[in-house]
C-alpha positions as CSV (number, residue, x, y, z in Angstrom):
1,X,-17.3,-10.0,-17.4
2,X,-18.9,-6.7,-18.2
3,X,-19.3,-3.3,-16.3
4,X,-22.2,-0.7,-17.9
5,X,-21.0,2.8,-17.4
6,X,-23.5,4.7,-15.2
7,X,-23.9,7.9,-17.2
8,X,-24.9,5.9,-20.5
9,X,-26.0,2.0,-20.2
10,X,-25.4,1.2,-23.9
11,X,-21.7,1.4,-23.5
12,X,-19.7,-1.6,-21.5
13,X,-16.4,-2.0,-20.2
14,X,-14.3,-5.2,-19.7
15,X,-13.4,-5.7,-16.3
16,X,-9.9,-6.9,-15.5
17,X,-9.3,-10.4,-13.8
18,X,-12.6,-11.2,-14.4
19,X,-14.3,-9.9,-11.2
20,X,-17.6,-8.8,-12.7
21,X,-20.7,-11.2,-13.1
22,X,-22.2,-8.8,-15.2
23,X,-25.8,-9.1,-16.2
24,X,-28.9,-6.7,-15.3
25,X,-27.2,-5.5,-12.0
26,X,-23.5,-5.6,-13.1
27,X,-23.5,-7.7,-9.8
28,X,-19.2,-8.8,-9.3
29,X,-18.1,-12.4,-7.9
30,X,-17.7,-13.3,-4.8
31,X,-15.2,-10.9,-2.5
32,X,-15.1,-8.1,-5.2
33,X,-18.0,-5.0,-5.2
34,X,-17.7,-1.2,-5.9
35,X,-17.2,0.2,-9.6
36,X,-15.8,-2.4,-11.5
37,X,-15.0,-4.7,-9.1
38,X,-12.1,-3.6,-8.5
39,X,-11.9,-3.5,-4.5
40,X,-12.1,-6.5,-1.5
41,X,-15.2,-7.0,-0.5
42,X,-16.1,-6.4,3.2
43,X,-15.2,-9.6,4.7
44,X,-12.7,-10.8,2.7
45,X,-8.7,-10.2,1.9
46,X,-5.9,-10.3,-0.6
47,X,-2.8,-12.0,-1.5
48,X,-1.8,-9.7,-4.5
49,X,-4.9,-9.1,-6.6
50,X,-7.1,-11.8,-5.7
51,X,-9.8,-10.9,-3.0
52,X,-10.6,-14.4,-2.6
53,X,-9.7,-15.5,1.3
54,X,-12.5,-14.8,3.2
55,X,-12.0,-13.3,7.1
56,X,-12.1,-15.6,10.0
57,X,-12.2,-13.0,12.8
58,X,-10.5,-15.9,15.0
59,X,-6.7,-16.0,16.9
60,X,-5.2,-17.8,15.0
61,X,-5.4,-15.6,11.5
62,X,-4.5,-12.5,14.1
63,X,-1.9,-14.2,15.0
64,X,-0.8,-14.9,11.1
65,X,-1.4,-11.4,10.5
66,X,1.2,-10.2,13.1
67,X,3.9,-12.7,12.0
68,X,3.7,-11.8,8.4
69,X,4.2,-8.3,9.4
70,X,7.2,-8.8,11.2
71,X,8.4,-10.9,9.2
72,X,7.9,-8.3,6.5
73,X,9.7,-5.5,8.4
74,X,12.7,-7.7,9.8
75,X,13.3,-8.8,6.1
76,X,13.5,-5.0,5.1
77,X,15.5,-3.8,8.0
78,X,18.0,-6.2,7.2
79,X,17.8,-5.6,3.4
80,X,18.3,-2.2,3.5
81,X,20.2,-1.5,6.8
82,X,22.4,-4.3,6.7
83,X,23.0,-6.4,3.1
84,X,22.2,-3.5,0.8
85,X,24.6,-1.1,2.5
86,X,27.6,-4.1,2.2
87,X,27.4,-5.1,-1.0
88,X,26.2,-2.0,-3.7
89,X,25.3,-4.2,-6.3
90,X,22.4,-5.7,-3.9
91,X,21.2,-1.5,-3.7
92,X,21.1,-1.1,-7.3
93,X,19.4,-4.0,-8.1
94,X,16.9,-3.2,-5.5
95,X,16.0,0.5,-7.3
96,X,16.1,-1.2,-10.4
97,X,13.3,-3.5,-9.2
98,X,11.7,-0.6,-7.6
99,X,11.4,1.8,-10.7
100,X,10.3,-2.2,-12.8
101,X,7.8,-1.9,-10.5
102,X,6.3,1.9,-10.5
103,X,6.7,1.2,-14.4
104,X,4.6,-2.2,-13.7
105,X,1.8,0.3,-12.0
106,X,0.6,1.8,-15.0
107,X,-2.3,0.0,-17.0
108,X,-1.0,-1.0,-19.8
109,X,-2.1,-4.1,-21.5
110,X,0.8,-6.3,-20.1
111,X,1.6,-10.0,-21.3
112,X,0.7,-12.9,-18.5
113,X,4.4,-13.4,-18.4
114,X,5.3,-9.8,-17.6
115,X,2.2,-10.0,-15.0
116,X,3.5,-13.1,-13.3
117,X,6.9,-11.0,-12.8
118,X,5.0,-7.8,-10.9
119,X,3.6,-9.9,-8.4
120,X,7.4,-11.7,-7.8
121,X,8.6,-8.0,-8.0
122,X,6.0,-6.4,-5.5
123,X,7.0,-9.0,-2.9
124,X,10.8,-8.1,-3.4
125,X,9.3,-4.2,-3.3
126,X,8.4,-5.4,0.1
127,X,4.6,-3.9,-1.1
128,X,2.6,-4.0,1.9
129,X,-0.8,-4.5,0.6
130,X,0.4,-7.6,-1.3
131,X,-0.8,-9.7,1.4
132,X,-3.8,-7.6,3.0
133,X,-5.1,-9.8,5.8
134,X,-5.2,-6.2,7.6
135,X,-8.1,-5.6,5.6
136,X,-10.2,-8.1,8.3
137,X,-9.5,-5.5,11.3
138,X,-9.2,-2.6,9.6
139,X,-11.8,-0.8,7.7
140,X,-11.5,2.5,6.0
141,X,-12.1,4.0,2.7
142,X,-11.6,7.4,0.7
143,X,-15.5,8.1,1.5
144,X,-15.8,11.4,4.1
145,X,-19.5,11.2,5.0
């Protein structure tokens, strides 16, 4: 559960979640790759952290993939548009979870419980890579070559 730093191979990092395999090759498990392990592998998507659901590339998971988005946007339009906009106390709770959750982004060495609560918060957050199945149709990355 080890990553070897490039520039000098006698120092090691811990990898979080434990995505890497480790050994000679600092090879990660199955649906991570890149440094660390830290992204999805090609192939495969995310509910929260966890690249483990592989793609099916059939109907029926494009067909999940649309419903979860609108699902996703018809909850938000009505939380903000319509609840949030009655009933104030619903707003400020809402930025509170908001500003828990930027907080949440930092790596700090958070306790499972705390964890546990970021994921419950980033669906609330309406986060919209929590659940990337949009990573089976759409490829891109930061790479411009």
């Amino acid at each position: 559960n080890h990553w070897g730093l490039p520039q000098d191979l006698s120092k090691f990092v811990q990898c979080e979640d434990n995505t890497c395999k480790g050994g000679v090759g600092f090879e990660c498990e199955s649906g991570y790759q890149n440094r660390m392990c830290s992204q999805c592998a090609d192939g495969f998507w995310s509910i929260g952290q966890e690249c483990k659901y592989r793609c099916q590339n059939n109907v029926a998971q494009a067909i999940l993939m649309v419903a979860v988005t609108c699902a996703v946007v018809l909850v938000w339009v009505s939380m903000n548009q319509v609840v949030s906009q009655e009933i104030e106390s619903l707003d400020i709770l809402l930025q509170f979870l908001q500003v828990g959750d930027i907080i949440g982004g930092f790596a700090l060495n958070w306790s499972h419980s705390v964890t546990q609560m970021q994921g419950i918060v980033s669906i609330v957050n309406f986060e919209v890579d929590f659940i990337a199945l949009w990573k089976c149709y759409i490829h891109w990355n930061y790479n411009w070559s």
